[in-house]
Structure formats: C-alpha cells, structure tokens
C-alpha positions in Angstrom: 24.9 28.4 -18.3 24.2 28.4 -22.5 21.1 28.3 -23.8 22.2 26.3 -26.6 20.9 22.6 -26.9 23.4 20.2 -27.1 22.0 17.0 -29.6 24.5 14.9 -28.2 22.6 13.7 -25.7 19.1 13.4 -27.4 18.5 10.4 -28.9 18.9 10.2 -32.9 15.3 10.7 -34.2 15.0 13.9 -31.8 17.9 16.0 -33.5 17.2 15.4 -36.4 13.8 17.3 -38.1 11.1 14.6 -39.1 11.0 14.3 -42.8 7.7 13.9 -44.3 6.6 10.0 -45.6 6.3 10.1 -49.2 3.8 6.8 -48.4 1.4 9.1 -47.0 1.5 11.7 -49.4 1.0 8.8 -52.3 -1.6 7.1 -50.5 -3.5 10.6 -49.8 -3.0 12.2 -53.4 -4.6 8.6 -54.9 -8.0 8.6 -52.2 -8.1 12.2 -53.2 -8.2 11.4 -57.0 -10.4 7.9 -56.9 -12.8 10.0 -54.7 -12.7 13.2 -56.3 -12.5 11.8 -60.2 -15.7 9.4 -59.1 -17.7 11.8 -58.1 -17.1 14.2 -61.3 -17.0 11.3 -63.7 -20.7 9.6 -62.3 -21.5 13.8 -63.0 -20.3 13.4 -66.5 -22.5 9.6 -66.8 -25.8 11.5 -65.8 -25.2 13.9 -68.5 -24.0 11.8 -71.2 -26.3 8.4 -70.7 -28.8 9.6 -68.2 -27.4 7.1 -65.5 -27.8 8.1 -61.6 -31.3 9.6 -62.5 -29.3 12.3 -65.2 -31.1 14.1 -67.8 -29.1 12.3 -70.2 -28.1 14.5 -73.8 -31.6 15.7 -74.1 -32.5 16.7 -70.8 -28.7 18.1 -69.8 -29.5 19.8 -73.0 -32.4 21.3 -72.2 -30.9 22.6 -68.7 -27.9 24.7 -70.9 -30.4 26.3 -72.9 -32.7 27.5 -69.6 -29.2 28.6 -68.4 -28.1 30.7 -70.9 -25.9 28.2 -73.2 -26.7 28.2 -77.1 -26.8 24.5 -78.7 -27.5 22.9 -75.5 -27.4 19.4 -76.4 -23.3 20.6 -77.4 -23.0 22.2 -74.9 -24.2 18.7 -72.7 -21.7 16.9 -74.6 -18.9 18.9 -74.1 -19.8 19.2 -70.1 -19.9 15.5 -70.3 -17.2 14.6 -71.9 -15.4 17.0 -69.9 -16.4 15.1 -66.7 -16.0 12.1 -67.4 -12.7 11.8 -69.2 -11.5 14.4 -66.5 -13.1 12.3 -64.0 -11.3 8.9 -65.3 -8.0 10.5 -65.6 -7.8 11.3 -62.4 -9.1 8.2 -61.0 -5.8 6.4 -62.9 -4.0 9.3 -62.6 -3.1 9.8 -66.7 -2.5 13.3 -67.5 -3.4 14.6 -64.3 -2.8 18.4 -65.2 -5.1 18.1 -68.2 -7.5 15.8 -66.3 -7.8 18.3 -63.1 -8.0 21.5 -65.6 -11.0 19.8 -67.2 -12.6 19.4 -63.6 -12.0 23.0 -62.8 -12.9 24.6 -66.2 -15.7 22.8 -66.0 -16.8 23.4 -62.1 -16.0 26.8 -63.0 -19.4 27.2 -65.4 -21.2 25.3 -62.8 -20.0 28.0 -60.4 -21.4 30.8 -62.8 -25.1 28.9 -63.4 -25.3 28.6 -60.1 -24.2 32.1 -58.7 -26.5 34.1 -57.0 -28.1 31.9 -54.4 -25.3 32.4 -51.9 -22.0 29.8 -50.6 -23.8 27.1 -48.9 -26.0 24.2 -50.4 -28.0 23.4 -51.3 -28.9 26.7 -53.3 -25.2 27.9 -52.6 -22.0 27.0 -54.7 -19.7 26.0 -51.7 -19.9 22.2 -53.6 -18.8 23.2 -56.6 -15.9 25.7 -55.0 -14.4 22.4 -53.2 -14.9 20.2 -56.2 -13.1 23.0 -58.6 -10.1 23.8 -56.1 -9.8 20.0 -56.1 -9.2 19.8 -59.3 -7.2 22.9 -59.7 -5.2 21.6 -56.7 -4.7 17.8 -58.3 -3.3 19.6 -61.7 -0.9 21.9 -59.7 0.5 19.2 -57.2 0.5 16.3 -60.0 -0.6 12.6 -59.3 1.6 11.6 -56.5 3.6 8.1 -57.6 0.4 5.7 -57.9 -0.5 7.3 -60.8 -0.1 6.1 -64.7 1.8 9.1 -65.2 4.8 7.5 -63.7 5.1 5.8 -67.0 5.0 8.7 -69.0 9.1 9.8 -69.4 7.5 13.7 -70.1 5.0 14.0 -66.4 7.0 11.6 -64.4 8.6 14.1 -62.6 5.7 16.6 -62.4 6.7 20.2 -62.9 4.2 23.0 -61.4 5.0 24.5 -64.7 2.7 21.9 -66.2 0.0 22.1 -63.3 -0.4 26.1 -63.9 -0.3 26.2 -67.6 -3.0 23.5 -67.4 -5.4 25.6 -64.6 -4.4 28.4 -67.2 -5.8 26.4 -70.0 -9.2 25.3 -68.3 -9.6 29.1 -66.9 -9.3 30.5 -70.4 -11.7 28.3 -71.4 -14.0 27.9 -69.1 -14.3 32.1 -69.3 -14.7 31.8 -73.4 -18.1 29.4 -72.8 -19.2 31.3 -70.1 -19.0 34.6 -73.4 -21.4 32.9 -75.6 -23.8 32.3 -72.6 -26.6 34.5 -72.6 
C-alpha cells in the first residue's frame, strides 16, 4: 500500500491549497487605517485646537517643556501636525508610508516621555507600543487597494522598499527630537 495521496479522487477545492482573499486583506488593512488614523488624528486635534478636552498649543506646550522639549509650543505643533496629517493620511490611505512613519516617529517620543512607569497602562507605554507598531506596520505593508494611493502611478504597487525607507525616516527623526530633549 503507498502512502502517497492520490487528488484524483478529492474533490477540486481539497487539492488544491486555499489561496488567501485579497477582499479580506483590503477590507482589514482599511478598518485598521480608519481606526488606527482616527484615533492618532483626534490626538493631533487635542493638541493643535484643544478639542476632546486637549491642552490645545499652549497647554501641549507647556507639557513639552515639563518633559524635557525646548520651544514647547513648536514642539506642540510639530507633534500635532504630525498626528493629524499622519492620522488623515492613513484614514484615506494617501501616502501611506509617509503617513504611518509620521505615526511611529511620533509614538516613538511618546514612548520616551513616558518610559519609566512600566508596559501596562495606564502609567505603562503598552498603548503607545501598539499605536507605533501600527503605524510602522501600515508603512511597511502599504494601504491595501481601498486606498488613494491606487491613483498614484509611483505607490500603486507598494514596494516594502518604500515602507522601510519611510520607518527609517521617522526613526531618524524621531531619535534627533528626542537629542535636543533635556
């Protein structure tokens, strides 16, 4: 007696390997952006026009200079900025790399203000660990096809070349803020 299977007999969808929907990848890559690209672009609202009970320019500004930042109110713009164009790029998914290296740079100076009171909220960082990876992630894997950069004939077909140089890109400069904190 062989050991070797004979697909004849099996119906067509058992010899052949499942391939994966490109549906559900779409449809999970957008509910990861709307959700993920809300949440860091309401972040980036508080801090530029004090909405969702933020500090605002002044008050953001006066958290980056008890944290260590020089010129906090800049410093509250840039952060902003940062998260809410980030934020809204995602969300339509328009230059996604550049969009989810903005989220991660920016996560990853959250990550250092916050350092020291351990992983888990609320004193932890585990929060701002899934919202950078997130990010990270999104500008490594690209949009999926609901996504404005379909229309774009240079990210169309996204390259991981463009995902890592961005990560690259908000690393870099994400560590040259965190050298002129204090």
């Amino acid at each position: 007696m062989s050991a070797t299977l004979h697909t004849d007999s099996l119906p067509s969808s058992a010899a052949q390997p499942a391939t994966p929907s490109l549906r559900a990848y779409d449809g999970g890559m957008l509910l990861l952006r709307i959700v993920l690209g809300l949440t860091v672009a309401a972040h980036g609202a508080q801090k530029l026009f004090g909405w969702f009970d933020g500090g605002g320019i002044a008050g953001t500004g006066q958290f980056f200079e008890m944290s260590g930042y020089p010129s906090g109110e800049t410093m509250a713009l840039i952060a902003g900025l940062s998260e809410m164009l980030g934020g809204l790029g995602l969300v339509l998914g328009l230059l996604t790399p550049l969009a989810g290296a903005a989220v991660f740079g920016t996560l990853v100076n959250a990550i250092a203000v916050k350092w020291g009171g351990g992983f888990f909220a609320p004193e932890g960082v585990e929060y701002e660990v899934l919202l950078a990876a997130a990010g990270a992630a999104l500008a490594l894997t690209g949009p999926g096809r609901i996504a404005v950069d379909r229309f774009l004939p240079w990210l169309r077909a996204h390259r991981l070349a463009y995902g890592v140089a961005a990560v690259m890109l908000g690393a870099v400069t994400a560590g040259l803020v965190l050298l002129i904190r204090n």
